[in-house]
Residue frames as a rotation matrix with the C-alpha (Angstrom) as fourth column:
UNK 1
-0.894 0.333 -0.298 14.79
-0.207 -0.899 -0.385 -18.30
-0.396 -0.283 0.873 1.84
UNK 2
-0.141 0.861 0.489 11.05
0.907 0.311 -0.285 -18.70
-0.397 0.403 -0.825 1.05
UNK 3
-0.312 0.442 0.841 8.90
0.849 -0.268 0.456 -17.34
0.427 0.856 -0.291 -1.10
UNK 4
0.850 0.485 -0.208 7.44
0.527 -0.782 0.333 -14.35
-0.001 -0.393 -0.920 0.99
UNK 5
0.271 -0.604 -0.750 11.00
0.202 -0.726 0.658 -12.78
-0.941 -0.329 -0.074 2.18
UNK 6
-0.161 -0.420 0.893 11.95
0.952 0.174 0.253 -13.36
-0.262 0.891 0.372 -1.76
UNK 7
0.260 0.705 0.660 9.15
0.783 -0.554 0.283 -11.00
0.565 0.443 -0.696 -2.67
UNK 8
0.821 0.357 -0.446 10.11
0.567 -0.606 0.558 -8.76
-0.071 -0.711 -0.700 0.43
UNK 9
0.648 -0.710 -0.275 13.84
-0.345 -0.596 0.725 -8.24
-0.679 -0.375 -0.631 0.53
UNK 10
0.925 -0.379 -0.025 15.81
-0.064 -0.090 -0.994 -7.48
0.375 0.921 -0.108 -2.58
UNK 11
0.547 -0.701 0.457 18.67
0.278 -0.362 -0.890 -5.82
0.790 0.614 -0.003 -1.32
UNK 12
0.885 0.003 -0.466 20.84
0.417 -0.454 0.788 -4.65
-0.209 -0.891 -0.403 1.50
UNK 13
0.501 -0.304 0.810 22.66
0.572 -0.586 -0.574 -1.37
0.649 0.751 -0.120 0.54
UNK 14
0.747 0.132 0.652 23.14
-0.537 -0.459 0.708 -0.59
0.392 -0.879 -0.272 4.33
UNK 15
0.149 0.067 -0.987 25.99
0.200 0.975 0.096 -1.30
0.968 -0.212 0.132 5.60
UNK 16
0.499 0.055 -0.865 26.93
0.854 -0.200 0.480 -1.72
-0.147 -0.978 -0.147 9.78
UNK 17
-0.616 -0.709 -0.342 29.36
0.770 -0.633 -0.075 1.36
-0.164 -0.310 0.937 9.64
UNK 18
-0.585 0.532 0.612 26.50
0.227 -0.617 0.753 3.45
0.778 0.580 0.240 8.06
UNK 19
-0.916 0.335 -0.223 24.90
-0.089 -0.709 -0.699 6.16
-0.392 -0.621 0.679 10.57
UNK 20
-0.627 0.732 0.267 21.33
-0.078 -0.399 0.914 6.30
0.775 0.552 0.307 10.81
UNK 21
-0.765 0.421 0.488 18.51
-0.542 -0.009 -0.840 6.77
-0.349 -0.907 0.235 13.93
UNK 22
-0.927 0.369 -0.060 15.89
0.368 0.929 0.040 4.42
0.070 0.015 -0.997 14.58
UNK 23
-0.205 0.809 0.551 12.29
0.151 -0.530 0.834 5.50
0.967 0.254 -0.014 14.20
UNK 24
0.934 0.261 -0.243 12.33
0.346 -0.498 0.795 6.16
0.086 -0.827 -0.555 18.54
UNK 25
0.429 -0.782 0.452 15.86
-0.840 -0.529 -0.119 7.50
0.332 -0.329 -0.884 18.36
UNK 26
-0.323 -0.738 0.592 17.25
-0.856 0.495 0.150 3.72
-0.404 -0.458 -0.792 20.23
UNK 27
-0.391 0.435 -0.811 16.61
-0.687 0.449 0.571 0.68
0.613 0.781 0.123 18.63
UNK 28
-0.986 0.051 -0.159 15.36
0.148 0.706 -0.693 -1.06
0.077 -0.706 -0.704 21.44
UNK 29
-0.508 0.748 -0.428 12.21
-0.175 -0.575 -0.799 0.92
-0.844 -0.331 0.423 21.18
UNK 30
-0.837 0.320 -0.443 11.71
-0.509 -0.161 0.845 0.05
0.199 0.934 0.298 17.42
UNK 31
-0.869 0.491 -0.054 9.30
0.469 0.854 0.223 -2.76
0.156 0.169 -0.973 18.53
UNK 32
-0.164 0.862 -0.479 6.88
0.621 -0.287 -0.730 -0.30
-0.766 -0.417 -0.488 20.31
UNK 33
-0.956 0.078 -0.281 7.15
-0.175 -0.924 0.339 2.55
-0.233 0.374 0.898 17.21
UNK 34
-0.724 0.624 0.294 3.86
0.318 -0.076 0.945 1.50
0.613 0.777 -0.143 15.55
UNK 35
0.015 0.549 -0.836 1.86
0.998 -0.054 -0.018 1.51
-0.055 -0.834 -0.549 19.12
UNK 36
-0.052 -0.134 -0.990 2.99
0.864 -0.503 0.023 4.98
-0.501 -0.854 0.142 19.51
UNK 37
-0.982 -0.142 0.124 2.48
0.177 -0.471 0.864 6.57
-0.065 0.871 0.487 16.14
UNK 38
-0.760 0.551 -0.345 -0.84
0.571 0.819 0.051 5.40
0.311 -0.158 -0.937 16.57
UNK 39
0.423 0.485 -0.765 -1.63
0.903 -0.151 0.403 7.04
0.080 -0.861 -0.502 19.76
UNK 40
-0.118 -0.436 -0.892 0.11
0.655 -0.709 0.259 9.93
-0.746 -0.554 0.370 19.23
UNK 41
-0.720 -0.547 -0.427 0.42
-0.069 -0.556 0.829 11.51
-0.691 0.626 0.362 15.88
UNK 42
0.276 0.906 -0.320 -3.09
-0.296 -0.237 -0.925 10.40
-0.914 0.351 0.203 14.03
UNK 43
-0.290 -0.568 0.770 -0.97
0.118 0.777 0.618 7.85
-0.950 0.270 -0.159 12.04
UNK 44
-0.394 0.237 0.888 -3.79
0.580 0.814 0.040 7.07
-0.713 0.531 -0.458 9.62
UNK 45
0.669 0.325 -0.668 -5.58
0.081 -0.926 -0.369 10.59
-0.739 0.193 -0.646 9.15
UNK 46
0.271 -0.634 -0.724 -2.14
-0.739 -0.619 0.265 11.89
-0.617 0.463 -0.637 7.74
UNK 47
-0.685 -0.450 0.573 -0.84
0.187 0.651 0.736 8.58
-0.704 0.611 -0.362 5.78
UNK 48
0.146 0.806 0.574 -4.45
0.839 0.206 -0.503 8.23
-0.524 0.555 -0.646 4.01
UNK 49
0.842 0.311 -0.442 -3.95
0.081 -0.882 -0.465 12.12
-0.534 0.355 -0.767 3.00
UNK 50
-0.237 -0.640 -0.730 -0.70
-0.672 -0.435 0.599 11.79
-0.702 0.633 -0.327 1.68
UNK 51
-0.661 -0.339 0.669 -1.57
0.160 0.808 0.567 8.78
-0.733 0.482 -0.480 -0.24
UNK 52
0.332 0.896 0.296 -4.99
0.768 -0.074 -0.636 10.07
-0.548 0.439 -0.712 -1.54
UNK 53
0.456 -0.141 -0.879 -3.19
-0.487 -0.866 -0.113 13.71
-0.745 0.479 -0.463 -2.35
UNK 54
-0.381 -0.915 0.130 -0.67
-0.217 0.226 0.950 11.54
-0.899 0.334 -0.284 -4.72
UNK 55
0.656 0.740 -0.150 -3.52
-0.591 0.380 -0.711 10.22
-0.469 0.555 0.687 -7.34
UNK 56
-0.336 -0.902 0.271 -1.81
-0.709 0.432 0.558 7.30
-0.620 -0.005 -0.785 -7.88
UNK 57
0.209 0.372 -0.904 -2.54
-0.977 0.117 -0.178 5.81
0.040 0.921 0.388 -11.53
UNK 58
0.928 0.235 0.289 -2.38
-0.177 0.961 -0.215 1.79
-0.328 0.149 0.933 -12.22
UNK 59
0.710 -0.703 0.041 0.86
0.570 0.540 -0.619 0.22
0.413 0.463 0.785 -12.80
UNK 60
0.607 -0.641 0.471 2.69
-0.630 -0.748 -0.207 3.35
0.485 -0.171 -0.858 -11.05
UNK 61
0.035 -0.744 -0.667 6.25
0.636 0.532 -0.560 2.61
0.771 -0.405 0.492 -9.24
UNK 62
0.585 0.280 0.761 6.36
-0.401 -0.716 0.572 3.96
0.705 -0.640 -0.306 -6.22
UNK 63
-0.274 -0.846 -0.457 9.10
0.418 0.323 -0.849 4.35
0.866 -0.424 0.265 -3.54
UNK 64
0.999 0.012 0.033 8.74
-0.026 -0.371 0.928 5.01
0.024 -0.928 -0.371 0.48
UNK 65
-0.215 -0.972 -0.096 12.07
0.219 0.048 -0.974 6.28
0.952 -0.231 0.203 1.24
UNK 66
-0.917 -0.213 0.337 12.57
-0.348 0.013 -0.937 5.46
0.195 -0.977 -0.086 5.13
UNK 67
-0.041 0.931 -0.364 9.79
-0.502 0.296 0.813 3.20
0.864 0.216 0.455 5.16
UNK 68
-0.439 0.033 0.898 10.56
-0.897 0.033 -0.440 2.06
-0.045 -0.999 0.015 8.59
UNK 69
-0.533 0.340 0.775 7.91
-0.207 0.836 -0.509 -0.80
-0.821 -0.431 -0.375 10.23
UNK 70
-0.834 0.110 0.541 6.00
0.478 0.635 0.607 -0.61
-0.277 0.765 -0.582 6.69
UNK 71
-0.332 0.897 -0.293 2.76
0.697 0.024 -0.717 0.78
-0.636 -0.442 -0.632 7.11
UNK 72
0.217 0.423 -0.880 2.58
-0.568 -0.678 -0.466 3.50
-0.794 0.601 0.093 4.64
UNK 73
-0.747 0.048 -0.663 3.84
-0.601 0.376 0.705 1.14
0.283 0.925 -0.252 1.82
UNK 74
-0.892 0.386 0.235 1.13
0.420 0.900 0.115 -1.53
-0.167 0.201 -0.965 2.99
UNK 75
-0.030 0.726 -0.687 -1.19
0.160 -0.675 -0.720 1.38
-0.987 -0.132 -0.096 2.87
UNK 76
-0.424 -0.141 -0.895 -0.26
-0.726 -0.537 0.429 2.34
-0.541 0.831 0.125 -0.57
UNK 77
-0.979 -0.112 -0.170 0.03
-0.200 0.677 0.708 -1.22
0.036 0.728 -0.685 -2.01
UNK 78
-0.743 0.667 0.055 -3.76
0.516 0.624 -0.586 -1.74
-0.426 -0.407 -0.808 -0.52
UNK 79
-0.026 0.651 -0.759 -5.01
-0.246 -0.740 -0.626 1.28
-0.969 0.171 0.179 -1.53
UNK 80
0.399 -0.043 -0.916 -3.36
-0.840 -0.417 -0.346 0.48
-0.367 0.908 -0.203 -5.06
UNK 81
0.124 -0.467 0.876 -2.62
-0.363 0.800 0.478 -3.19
-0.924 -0.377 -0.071 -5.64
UNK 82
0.878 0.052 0.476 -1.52
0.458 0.200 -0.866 -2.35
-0.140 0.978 0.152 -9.26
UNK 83
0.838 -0.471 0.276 1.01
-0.543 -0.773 0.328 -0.30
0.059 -0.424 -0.904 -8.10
UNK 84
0.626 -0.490 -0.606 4.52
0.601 0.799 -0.026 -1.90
0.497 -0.348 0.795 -7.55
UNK 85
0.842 0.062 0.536 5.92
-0.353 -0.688 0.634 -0.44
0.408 -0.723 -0.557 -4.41
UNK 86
0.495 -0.803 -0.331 9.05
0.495 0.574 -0.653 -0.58
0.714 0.159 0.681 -3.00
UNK 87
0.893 0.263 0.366 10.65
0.012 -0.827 0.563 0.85
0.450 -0.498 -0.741 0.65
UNK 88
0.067 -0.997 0.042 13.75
0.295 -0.020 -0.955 1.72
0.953 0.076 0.293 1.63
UNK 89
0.864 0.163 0.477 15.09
-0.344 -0.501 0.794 2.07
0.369 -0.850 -0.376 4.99
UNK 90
0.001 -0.928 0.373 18.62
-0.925 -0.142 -0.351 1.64
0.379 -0.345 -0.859 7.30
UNK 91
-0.192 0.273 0.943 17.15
-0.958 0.155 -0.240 0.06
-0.212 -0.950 0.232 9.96
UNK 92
-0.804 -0.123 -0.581 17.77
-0.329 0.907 0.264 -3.61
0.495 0.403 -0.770 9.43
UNK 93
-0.867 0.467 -0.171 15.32
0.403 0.458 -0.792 -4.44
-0.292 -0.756 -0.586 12.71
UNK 94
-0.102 0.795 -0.598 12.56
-0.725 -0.471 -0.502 -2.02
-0.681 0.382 0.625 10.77
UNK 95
0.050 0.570 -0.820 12.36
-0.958 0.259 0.121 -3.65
0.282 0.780 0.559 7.50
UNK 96
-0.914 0.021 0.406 12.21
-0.322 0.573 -0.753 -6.99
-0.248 -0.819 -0.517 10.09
UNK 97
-0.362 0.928 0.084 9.04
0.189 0.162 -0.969 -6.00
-0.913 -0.335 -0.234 11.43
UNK 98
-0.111 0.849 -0.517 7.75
-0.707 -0.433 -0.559 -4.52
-0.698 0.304 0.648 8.42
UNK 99
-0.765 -0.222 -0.605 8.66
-0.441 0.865 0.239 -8.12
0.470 0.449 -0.760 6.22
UNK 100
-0.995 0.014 0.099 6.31
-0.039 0.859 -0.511 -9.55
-0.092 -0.512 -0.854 8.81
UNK 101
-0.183 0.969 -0.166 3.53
0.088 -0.152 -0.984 -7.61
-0.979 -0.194 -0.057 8.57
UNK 102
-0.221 0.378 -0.899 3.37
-0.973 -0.148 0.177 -7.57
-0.067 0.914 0.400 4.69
UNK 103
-0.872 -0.331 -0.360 3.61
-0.295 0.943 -0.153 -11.23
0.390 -0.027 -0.920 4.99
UNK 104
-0.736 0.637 -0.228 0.78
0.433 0.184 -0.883 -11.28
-0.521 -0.749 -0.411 7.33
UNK 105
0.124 0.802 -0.585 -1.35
-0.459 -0.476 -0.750 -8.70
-0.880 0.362 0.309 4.92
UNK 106
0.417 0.240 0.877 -0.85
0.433 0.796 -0.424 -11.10
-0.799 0.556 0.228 2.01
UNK 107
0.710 -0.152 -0.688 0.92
-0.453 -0.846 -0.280 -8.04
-0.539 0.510 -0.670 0.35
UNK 108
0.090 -0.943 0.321 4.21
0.990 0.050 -0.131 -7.93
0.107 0.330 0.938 -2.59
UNK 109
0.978 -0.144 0.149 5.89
-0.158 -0.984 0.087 -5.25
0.134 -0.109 -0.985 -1.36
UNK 110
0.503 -0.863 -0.050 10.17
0.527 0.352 -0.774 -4.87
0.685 0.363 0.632 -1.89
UNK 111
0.963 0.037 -0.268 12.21
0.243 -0.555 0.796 -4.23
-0.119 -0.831 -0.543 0.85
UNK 112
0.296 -0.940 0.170 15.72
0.584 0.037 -0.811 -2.75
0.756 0.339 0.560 0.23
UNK 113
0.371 -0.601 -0.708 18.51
0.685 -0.338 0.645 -1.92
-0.627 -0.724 0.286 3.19
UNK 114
-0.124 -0.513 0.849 20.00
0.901 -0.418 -0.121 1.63
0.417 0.750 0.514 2.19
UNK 115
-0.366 -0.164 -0.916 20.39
0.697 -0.700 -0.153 4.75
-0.617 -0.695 0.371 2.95
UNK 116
0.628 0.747 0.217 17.98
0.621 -0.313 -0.718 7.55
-0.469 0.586 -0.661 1.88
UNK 117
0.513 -0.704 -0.491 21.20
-0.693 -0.677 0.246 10.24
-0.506 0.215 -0.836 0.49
UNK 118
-0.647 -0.754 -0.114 22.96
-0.732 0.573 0.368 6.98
-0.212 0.322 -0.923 -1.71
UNK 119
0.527 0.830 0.183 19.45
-0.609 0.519 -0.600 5.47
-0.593 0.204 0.779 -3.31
UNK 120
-0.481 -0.541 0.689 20.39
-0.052 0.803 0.594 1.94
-0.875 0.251 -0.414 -4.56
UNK 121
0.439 0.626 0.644 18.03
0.664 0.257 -0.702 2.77
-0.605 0.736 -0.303 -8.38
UNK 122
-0.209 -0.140 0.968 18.15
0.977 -0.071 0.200 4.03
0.040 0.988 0.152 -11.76
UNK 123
-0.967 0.068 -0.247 17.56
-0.056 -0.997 -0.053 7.31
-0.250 -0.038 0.967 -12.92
UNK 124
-0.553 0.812 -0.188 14.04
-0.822 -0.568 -0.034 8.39
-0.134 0.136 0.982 -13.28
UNK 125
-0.964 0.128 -0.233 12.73
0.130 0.992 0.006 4.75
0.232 -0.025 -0.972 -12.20
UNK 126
-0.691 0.397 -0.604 9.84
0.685 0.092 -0.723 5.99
-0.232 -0.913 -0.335 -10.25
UNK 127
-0.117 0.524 0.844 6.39
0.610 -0.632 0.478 7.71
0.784 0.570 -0.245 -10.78
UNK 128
0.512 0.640 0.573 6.11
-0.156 -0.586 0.795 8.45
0.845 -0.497 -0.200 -7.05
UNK 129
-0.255 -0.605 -0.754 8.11
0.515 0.575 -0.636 8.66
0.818 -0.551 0.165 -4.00
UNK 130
0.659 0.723 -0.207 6.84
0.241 0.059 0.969 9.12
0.713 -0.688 -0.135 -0.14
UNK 131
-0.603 -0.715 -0.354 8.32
0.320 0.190 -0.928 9.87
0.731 -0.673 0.114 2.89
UNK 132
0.386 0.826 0.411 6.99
-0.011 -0.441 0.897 9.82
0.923 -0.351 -0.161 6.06
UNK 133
0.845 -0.300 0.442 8.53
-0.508 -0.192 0.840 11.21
-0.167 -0.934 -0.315 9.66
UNK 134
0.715 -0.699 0.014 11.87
0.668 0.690 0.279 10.03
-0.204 -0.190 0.960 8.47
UNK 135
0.518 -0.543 0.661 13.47
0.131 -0.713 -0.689 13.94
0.845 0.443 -0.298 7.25
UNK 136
0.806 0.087 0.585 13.73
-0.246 -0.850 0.466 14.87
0.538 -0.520 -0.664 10.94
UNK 137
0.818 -0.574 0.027 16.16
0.396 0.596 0.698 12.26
-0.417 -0.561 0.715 11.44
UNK 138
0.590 -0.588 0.554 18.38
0.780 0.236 -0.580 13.80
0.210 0.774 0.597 9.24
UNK 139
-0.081 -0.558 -0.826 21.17
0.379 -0.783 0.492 16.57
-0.922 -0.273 0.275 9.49
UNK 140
0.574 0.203 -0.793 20.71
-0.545 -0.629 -0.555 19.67
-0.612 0.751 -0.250 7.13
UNK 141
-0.207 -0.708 -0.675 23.36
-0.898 -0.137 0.418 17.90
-0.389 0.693 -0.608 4.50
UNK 142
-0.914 0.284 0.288 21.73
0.316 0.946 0.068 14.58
-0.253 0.153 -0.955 4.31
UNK 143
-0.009 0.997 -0.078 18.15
0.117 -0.076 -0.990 16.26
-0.993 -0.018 -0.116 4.24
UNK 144
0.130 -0.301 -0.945 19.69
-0.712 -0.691 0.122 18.41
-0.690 0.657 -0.304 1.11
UNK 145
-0.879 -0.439 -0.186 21.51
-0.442 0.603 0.664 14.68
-0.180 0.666 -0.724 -0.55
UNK 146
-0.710 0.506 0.490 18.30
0.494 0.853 -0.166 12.84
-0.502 0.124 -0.856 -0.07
UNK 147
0.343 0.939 -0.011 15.93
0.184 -0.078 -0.980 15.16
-0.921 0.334 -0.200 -1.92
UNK 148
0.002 -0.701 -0.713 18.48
-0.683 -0.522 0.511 15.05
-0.730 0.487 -0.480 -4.64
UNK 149
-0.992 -0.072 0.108 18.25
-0.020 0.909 0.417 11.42
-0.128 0.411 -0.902 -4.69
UNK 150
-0.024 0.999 -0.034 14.33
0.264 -0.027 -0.964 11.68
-0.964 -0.032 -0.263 -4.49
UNK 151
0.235 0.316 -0.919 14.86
-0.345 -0.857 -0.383 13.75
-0.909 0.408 -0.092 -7.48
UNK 152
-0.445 -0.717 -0.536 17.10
-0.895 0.344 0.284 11.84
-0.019 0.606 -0.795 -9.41
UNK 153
-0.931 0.234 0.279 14.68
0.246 0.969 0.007 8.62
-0.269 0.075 -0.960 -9.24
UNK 154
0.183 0.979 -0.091 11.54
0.230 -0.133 -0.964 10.31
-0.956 0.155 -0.249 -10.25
UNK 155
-0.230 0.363 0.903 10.58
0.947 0.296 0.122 10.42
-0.222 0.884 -0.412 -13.69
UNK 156
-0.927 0.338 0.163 9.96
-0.206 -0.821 0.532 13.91
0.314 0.460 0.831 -15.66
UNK 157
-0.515 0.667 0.539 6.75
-0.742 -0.661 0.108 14.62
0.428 -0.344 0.836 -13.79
UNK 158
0.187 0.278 -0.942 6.66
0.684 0.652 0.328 12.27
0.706 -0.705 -0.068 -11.13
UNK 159
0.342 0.139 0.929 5.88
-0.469 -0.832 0.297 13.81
0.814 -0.537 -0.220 -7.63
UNK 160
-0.770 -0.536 -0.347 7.35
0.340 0.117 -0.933 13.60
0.541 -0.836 0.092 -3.94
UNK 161
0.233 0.915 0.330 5.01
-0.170 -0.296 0.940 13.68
0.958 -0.275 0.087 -1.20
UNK 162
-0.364 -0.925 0.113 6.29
0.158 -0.180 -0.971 14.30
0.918 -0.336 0.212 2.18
UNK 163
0.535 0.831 0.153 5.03
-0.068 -0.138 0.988 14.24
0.842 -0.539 -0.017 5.53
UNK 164
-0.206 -0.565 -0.799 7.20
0.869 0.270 -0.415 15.44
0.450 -0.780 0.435 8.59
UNK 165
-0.041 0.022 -0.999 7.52
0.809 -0.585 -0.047 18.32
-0.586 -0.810 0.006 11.60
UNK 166
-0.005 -0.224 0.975 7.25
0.857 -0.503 -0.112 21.90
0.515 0.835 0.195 10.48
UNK 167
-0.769 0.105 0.630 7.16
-0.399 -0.850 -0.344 25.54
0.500 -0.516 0.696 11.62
UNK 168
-0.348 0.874 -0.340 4.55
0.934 0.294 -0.202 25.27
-0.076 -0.388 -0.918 14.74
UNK 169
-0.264 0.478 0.838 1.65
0.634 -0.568 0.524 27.04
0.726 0.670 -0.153 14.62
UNK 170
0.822 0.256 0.509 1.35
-0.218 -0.683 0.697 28.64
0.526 -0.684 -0.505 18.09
UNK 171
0.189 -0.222 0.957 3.30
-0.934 -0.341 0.105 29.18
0.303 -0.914 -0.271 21.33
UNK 172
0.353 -0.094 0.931 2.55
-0.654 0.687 0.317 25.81
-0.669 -0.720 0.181 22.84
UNK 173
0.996 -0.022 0.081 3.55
0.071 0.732 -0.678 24.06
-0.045 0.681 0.731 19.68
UNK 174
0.623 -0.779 0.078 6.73
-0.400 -0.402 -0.824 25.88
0.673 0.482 -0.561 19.67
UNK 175
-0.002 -0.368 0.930 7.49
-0.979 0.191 0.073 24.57
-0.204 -0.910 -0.360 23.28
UNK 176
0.749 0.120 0.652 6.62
-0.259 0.958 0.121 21.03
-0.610 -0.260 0.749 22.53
UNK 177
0.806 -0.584 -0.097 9.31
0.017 0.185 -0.983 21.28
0.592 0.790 0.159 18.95
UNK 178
0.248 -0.717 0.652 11.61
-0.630 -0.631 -0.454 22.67
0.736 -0.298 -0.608 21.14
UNK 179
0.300 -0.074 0.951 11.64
-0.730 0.624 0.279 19.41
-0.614 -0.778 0.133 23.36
UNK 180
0.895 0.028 0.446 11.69
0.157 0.914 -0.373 17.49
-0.418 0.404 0.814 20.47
UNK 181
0.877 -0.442 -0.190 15.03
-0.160 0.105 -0.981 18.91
0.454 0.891 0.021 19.19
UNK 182
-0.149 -0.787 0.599 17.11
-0.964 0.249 0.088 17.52
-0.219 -0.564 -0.796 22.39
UNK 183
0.346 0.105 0.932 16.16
-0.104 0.992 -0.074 13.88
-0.933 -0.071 0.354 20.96
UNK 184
-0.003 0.051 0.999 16.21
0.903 0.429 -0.020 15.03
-0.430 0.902 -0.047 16.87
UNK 185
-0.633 -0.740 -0.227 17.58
0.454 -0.592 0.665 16.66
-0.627 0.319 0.711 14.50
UNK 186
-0.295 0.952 -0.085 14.35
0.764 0.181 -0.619 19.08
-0.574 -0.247 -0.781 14.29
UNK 187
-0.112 -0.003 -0.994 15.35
0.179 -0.984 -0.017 22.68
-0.978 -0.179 0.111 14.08
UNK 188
-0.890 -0.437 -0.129 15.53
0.086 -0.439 0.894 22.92
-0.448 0.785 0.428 10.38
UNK 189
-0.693 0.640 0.331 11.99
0.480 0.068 0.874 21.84
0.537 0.765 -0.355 10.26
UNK 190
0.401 0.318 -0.859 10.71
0.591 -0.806 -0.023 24.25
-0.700 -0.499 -0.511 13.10
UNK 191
-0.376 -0.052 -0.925 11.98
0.227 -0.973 -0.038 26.65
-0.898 -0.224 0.378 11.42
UNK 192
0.682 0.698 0.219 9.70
0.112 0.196 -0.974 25.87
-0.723 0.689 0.056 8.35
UNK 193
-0.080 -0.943 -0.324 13.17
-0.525 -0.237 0.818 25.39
-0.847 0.235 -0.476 6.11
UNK 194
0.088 0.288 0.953 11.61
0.548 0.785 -0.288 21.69
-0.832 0.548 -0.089 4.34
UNK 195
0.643 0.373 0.669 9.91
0.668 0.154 -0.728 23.42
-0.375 0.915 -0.150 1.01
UNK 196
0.321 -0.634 -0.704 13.13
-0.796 -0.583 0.161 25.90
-0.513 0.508 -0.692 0.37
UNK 197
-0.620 -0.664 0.418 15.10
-0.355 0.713 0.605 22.53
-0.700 0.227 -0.678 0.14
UNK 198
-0.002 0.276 0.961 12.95
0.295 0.919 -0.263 20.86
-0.956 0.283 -0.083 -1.36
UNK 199
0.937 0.282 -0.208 12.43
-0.144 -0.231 -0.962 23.61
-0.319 0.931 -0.175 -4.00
UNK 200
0.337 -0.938 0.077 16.65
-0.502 -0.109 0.858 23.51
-0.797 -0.328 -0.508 -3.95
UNK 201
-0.234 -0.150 0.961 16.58
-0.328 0.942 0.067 20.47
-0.915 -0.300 -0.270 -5.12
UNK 202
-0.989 -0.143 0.047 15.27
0.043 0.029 0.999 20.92
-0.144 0.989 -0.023 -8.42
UNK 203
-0.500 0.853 0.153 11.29
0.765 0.517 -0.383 20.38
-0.405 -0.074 -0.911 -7.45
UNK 204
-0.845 0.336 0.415 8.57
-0.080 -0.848 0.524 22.65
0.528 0.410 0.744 -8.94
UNK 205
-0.183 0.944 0.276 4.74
-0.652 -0.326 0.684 23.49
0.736 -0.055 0.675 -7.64
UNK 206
-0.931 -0.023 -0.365 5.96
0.358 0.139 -0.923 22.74
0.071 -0.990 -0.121 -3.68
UNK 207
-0.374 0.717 0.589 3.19
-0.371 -0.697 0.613 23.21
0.850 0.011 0.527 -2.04
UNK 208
-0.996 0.076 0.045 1.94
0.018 0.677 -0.736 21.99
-0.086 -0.732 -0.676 1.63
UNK 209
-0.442 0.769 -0.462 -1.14
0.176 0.580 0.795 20.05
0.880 0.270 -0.392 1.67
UNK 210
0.514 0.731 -0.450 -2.08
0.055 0.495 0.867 19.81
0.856 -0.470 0.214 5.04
UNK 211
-0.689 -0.402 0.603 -1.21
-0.591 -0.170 -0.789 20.54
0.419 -0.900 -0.120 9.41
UNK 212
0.379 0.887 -0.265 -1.76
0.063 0.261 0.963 18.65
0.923 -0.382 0.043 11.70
UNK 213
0.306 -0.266 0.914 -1.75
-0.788 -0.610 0.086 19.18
0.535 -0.746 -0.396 15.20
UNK 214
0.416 -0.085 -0.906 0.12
-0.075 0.989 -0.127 16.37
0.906 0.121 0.405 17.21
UNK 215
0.997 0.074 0.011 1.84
-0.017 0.075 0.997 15.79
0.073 -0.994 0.076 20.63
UNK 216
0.113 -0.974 -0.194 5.28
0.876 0.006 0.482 16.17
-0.469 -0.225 0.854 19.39
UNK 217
-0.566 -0.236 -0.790 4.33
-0.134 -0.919 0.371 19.38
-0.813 0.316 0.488 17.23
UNK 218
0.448 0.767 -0.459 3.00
-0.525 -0.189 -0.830 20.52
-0.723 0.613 0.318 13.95
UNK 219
-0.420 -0.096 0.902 3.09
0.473 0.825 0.308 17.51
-0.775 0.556 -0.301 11.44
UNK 220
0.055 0.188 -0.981 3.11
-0.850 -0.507 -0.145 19.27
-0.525 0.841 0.132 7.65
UNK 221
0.164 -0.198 0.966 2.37
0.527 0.846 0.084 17.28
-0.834 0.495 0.243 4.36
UNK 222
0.047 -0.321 -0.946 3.64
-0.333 -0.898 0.289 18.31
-0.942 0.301 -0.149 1.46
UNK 223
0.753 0.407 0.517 3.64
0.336 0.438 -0.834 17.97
-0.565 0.802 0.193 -2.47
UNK 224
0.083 -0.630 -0.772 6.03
-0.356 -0.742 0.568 18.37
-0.931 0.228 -0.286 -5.35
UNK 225
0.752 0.098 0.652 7.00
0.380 0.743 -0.550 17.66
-0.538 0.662 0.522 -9.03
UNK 226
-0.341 -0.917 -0.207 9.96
0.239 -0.298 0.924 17.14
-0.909 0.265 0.321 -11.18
UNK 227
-0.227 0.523 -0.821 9.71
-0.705 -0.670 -0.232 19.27
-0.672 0.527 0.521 -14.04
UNK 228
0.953 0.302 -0.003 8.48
-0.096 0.294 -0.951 17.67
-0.286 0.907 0.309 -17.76
């Protein structure tokens, strides 16, 4: 193994019997996901805002759970290249592509196979952890384990910052959610359910950050912290 994948892939916590949806729902599609995030959803706009809402401090540890093709950890690690970042995801053919492009962006960023509801870390390892469009894959009992585990790896006042589907804000938004929940497992966030759980979970001073309007629906970011 060379030196780059060293630096890339730690772990694989994932294994084949383990359930989990690719970032288009089939994995044949994973190659095109970044193209279409792009072009559809105002990728950068919303990454740049969660990463900027997060004030991330020198030396900070920081986790993308469901980091998918990469792109918000190579965002982070650029924005912050004191930072030591680390992303978790299922999807063996994700942390793939996203191994290539850190490689390619001269980045150290850790990939680790796992599942976001059965985090492979210490307690309270982390000053920050991310997610981004990876809740909606989830069913209401997995959404519930994984901000548990979010919770249980942050540090006494380390924050969660979150960015997936929420309540839409009009009529035509509601139609377009409502398409999206014959592909994914949506409905809990249409029905704007996210910051109960999250508060569920143990989090304090929830708070959403930010809407944006998008071609699969309304795209919420959101903020939290575990107590002192």
């Amino acid at each position: 193994m060379d030196k780059t994948k060293r630096k890339t892939l730690l772990h694989q916590g994932a294994g084949e019997g383990d359930k989990y949806i690719p970032p288009l729902k089939f994995g044949w599609l994973t190659p095109a996901f970044d193209s279409l995030l792009r072009l559809t959803m105002r990728e950068l706009v919303f990454k740049r805002q969660l990463i900027d809402q997060a004030h991330v401090e020198k030396g900070y540890r920081i986790l993308d759970v469901g980091c998918g093709t990469g792109t918000l950890a190579i965002m982070i690690k650029s924005a912050h290249p004191d930072s030591k970042v680390t992303g978790l995801d299922a999807d063996a053919k994700a942390l793939e592509i996203a191994g290539l492009k850190i490689k390619n962006a001269g980045l150290e960023i850790y990939l680790i196979r796992g599942m976001s509801y059965n985090l492979p870390f210490p307690d309270g390892i982390f000053d920050r952890a991310f997610s981004s469009l990876m809740f909606h894959h989830l069913d209401r009992n997995n959404k519930q384990r994984t901000l548990q585990e979010v919770f249980r790896v942050l540090r006494p006042g380390g924050e969660f910052h979150l960015a997936d589907f929420g309540r839409p804000r009009n009529p035509a938004m509601y139609l377009i959610s409502q398409l999206l929940t014959l592909f994914e497992r949506t409905q809990d966030n249409i029905r704007g359910l996210l910051p109960g759980m999250i508060i569920d979970a143990g989090f304090e001073m929830v708070e959403e950050t930010a809407n944006y309007l998008t071609m699969f629906g309304n795209l919420r970011l959101y903020r939290a912290r575990k107590p002192r």
